[in-house]
N, C-alpha and C positions, 0 to 999 in steps of 0.2 A: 775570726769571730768564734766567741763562743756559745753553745745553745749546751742548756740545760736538758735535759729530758727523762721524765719518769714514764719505764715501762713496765706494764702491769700485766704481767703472762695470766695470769687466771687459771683457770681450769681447763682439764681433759684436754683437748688438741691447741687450747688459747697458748702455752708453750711455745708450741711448735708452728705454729702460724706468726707470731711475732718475732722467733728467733730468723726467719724468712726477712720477715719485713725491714729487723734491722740490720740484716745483713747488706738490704738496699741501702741505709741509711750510714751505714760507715764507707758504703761506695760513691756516693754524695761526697761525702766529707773526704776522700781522698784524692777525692778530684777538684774539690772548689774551695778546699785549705779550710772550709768550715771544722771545726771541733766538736764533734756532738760529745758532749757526756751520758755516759747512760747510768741513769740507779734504776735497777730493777726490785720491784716489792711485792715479795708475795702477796695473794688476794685470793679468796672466792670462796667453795664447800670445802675442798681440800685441805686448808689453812683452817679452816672453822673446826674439823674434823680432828683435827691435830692438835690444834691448842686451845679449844673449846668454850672460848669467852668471847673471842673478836673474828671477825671476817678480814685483816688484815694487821700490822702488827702496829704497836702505838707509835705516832709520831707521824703515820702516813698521810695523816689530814695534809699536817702544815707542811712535808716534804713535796706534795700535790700543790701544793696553796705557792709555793716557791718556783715551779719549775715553766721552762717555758714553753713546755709541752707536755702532753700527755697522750701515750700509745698503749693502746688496752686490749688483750688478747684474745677471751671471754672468758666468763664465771659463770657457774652452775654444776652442779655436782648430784648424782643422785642419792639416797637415803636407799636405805635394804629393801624400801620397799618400792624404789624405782622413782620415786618423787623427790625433784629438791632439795638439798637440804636446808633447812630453816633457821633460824636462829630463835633465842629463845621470846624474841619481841615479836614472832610469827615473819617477820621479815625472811627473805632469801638470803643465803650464806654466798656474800659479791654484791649483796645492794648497798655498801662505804663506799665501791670503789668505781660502781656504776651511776645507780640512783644519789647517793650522797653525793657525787664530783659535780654531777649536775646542780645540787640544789647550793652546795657549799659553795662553789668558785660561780655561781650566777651562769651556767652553763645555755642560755636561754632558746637559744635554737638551735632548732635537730636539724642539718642540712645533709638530705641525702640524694646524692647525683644519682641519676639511673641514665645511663648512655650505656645501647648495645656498642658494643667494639665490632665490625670486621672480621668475621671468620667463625663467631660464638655459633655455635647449636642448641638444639632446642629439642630435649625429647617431646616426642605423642604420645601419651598412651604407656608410653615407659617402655618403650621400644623403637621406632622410626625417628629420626635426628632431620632436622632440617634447619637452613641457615634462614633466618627471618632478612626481611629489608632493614639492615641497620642504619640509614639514614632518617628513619621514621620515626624512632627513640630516642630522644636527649631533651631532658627534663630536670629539672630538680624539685623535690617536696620538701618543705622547709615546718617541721611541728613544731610548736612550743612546747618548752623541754624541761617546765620546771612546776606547772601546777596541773590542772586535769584532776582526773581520775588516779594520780603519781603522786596525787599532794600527802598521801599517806594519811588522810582522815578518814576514819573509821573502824569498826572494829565488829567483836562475833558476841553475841550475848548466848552463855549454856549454863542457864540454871539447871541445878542435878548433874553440871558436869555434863549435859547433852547440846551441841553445838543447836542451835535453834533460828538466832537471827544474825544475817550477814550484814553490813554496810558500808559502802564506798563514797564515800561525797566528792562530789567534781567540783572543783573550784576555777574559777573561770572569770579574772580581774583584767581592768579596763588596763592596767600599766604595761602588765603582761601580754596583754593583745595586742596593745600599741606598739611595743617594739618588736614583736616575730614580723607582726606584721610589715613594718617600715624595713625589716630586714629583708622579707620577700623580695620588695618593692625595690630596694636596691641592688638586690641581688639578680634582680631580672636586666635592672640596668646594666649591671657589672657583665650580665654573659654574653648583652649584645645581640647575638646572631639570634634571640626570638623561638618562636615554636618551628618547628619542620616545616606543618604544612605550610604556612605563609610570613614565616618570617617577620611573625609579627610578637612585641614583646609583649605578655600576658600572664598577670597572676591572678589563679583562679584559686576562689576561697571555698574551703571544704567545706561542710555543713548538714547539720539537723536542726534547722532554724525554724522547721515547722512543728520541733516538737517539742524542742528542748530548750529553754531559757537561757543558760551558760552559751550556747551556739547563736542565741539573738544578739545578746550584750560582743560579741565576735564579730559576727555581721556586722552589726552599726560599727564599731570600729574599724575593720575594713576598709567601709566605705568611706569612713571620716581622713582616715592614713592614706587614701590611694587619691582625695581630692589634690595632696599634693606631688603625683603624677601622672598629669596630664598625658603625658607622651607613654605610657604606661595602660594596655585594655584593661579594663578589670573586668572578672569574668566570675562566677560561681555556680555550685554543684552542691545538689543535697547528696551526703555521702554514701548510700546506696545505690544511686542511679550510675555515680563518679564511677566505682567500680566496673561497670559493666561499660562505660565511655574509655576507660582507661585502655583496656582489654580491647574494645571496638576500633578506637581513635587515638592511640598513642602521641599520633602527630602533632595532634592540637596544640597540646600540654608545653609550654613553658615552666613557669614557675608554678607553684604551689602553695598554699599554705594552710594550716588545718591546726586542730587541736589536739593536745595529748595523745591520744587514746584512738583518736579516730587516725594521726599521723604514722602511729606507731603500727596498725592495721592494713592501711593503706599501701605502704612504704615495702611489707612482704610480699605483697601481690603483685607490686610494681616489679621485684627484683625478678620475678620470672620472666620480665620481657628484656633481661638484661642478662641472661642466661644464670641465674639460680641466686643462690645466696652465697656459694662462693664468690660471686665478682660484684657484690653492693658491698656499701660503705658507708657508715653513719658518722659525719662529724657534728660534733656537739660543740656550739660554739658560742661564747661571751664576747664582752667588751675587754676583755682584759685574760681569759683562758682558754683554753681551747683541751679537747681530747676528741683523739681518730681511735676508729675501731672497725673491724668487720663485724658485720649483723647475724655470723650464722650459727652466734652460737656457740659452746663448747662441744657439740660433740663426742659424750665419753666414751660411745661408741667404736670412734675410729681412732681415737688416742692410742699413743705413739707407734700407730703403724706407717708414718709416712704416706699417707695419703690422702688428705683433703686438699682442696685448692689452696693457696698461697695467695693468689690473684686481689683479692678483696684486700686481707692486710698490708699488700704492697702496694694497693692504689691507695687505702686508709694512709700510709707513708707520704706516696705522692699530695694528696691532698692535706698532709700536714706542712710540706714544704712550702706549698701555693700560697699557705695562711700566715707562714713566719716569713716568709719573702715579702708577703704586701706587710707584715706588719713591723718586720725589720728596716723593709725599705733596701733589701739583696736582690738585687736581680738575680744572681747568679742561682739562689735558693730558687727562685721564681720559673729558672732555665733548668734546672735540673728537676724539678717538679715536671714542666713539659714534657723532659725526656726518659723518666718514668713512665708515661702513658707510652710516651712511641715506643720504648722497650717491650712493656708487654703488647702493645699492637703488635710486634714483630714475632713475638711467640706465638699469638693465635693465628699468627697469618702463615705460619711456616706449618700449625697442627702437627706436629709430630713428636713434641713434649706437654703433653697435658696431662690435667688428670681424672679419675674416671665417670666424675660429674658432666664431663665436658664431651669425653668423646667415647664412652662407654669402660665398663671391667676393662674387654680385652684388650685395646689399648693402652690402656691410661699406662701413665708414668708416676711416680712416684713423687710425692711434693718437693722434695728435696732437688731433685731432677729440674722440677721447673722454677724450682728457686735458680737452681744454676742456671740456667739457659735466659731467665732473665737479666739477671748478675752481670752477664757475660756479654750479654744486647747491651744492656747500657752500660759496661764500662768500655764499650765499643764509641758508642755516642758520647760522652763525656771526654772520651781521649779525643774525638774528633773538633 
């Protein structure tokens, strides 16, 4: 079998996290006779910066629109004065190959798993590490990924050349609601084993339905999508309160589901109970495309010192195998997607290759390190 796949390194350390990932991804392939093809396409401020018209190079639409996958690095690049760099439509230099893959391939939900693994720590205070109860975290937050606050309407009115008035319009359709939502809903089905505490399946709808109109027309649809499952709690949360429940009652939580803006907010606070943003995952998913990614960012900070986690882009890997296995209809893709998680389960549970997000400075090992060590797990399990 052959699989297609465009990968988009991005910016600052997005290179160097991806070059990881697909390092897992031709060890897949050499154990399960899959083919991966890889085209890699420049993207993000760096490529803007260089050739000064595009955030990526022409053609990269329809080569996206073709492939049958998509693994995305990050983008974002600073400006001299330490901010973004933009493009000249005020857009971010990397929103073609982020925001645009979303709205152009119908990218419709944001699915992002948050499950502590086994061994993760957790600083206090940014100093004391402690291992939380990892049976109490395994969730997923599912946002609509394609209008919101992201629909790109609005604009800056500066008479005199003085920036004056800003606006954002959220846009918030019954079509769009209906189907994140029916994904929830399936989704919750598909994971089966329910929330921690009582193993019950539950998606619960995110919300500011008390104040805000777009989150009303959300609601009633919700509840209109979830009439058809039964076997399914349905649960909700005005999104302020959610926070501090999240944080409180991790257990609770099953499934999710939530709005643009509010999903995208949510989904950062949640990765701290999954030990940071090194080890979250955002996949963006259609009826017909898909694109994996780690959420944390480029980074240009730590660019090319060998040191961020790898951990997020290599489970973004795994959960792109999970997606082309059920959508191939490969077990095998399906089997080595599993044993990608047990690989890196087996690196945190050993702690003695990580990196310094995980287990502090004077430990930590160097990304490329725990690239290997993972590599190395599972070409142990794959031989097996």
């Amino acid at each position: 079998m052959k699989i297609d796949v465009v990968a988009l390194p991005g910016d600052g350390t997005g290179p160097e996290v991806l070059a990881q990932g697909l390092r897992v991804l031709h060890t897949v392939g050499t154990h399960t006779g899959v083919h991966f093809v890889v085209e890699e396409i420049p993207c993000g401020g760096q490529f803007y910066l260089k050739h000064g018209s595009r955030d990526w190079p022409e053609g990269a639409e329809e080569r996206c629109s073709k492939a049958d996958v998509i693994l995305l690095g990050a983008v974002g690049w600073p400006d001299a004065n330490g901010a973004p760099v933009t493009m000249k439509d005020g857009k971010m230099a990397g929103y073609s190959a982020v925001i645009g893959n979303r709205i152009r391939l119908d990218l419709y939900a944001n699915m992002r798993p948050v499950q502590l693994l086994p061994g993760v720590q957790h600083r206090l205070h940014g100093k004391n590490r402690v291992v939380w109860d990892a049976d109490k975290v395994d969730m997923a937050i599912v946002r609509e990924n394609t209008e919101g606050l992201y629909s790109g309407i609005g604009g800056i009115l500066a008479p005199g050349g003085i920036r004056t008035v800003a606006t954002d319009v959220r846009i918030i359709t019954r079509a769009a609601s209906e189907r994140v939502c029916r994904f929830a809903f399936e989704l919750s089905k598909k994971r089966g084993r329910g929330a921690p505490k009582d193993g019950k399946k539950r998606v619960t709808c995110i919300l500011k339905d008390n104040v805000l109109r777009g989150c009303q027309l959300f609601g009633q649809v919700f509840r209109e999508v979830g009439e058809g499952y039964p076997e399914v709690e349905k649960d909700f949360a005005i999104v302020d309160a959610f926070t501090q429940w999240l944080i409180g009652q991790p257990e609770y939580y099953d499934v999710c589901v939530t709005t643009n803006m509010f999903g995208d907010i949510v989904t950062d606070l949640a990765s701290v109970m999954q030990g940071g943003m090194g080890m979250a995952v955002g996949c963006n998913i259609g009826d017909k495309h898909a694109m994996f990614e780690p959420i944390h960012g480029s980074a240009p900070k730590h660019a090319g010192k060998d040191k961020v986690n790898p951990m997020a882009m290599i489970l973004a890997v795994r959960e792109s195998l999970r997606w082309l296995g059920e959508r191939k209809g490969n077990p095998a893709l399906s089997s080595a997607s599993d044993k990608i998680e047990l690989a890196v389960r087996a690196v945190l549970k050993r702690g003695d290759t990580l990196t310094y997000d995980m287990v502090g400075v004077d430990r930590a090992a160097p990304m490329s390190k725990v690239g290997d060590a993972i590599v190395a797990e599972l070409e142990r399990l794959l031989a097996a």
